[in-house]
C-alpha positions in Angstrom: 0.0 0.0 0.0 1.4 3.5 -0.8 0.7 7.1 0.4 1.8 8.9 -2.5 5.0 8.0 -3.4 6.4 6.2 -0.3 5.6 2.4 0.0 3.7 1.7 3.9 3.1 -1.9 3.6 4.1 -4.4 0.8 3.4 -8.0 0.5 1.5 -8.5 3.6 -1.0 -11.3 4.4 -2.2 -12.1 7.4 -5.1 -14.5 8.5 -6.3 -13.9 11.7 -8.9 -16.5 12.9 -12.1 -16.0 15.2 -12.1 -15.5 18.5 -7.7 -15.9 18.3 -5.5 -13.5 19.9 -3.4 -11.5 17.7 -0.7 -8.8 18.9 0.8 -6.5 16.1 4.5 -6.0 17.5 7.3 -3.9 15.6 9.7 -0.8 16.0 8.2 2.7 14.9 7.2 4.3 11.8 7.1 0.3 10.6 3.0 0.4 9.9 1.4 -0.8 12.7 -1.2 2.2 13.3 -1.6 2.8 9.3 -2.7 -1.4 9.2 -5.2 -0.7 11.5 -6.5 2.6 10.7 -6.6 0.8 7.3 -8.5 -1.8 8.4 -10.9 0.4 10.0 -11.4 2.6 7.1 -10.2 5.4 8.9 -7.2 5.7 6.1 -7.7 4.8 2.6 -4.9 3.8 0.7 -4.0 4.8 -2.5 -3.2 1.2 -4.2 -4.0 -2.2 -2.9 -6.7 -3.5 -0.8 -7.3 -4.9 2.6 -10.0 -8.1 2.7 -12.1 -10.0 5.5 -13.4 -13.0 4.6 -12.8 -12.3 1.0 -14.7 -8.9 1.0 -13.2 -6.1 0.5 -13.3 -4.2 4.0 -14.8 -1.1 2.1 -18.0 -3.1 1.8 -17.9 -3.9 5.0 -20.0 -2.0 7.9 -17.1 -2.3 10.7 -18.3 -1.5 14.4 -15.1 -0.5 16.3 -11.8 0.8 17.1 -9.8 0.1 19.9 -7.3 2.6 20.8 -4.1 2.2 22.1 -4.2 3.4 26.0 -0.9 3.4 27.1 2.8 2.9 26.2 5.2 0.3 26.4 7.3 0.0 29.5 10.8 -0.1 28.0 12.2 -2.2 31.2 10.1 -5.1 30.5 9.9 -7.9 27.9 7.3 -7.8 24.7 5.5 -10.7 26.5 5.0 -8.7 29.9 3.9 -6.0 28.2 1.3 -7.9 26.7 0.4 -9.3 29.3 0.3 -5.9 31.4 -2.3 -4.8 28.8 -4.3 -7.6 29.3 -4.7 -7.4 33.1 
């Protein structure tokens, strides 16, 4: 996917299955918040497309957004953090 000329996200796939857990982890400026704000149609992309269930998500009536409420704490492990959030 690009925002005019610089490439955001290339090549990805994911499948995330009902009811799983999923945790999008990676440094900054990698894509995380433009994925979802892409998801959620709160960003549209100028080239490629984002599908759910093999719809296109712009067909899709999506009912939520979950925003981030804190920050990482940089003396503990991805995994703690994680599980931090989920306490």
């Amino acid at each position: 996917m690009k925002f005019g000329s610089q490439v955001i996200l290339e090549k990805l796939n994911l499948q995330i299955k009902d009811h799983e857990l999923f945790v999008l982890v990676g440094p900054s400026r990698s894509g995380k918040t433009t994925l979802i704000r892409i998801i959620n149609q709160l960003t549209i992309p100028m080239t490629g497309q984002v599908y759910s269930d093999n719809q296109p998500v712009s067909e899709i009536n999506l009912s939520g957004y979950v925003l981030q409420p804190s920050s990482l704490f940089s003396n503990l492990t991805v995994g703690k953090n994680i599980v931090i959030q989920l306490e």
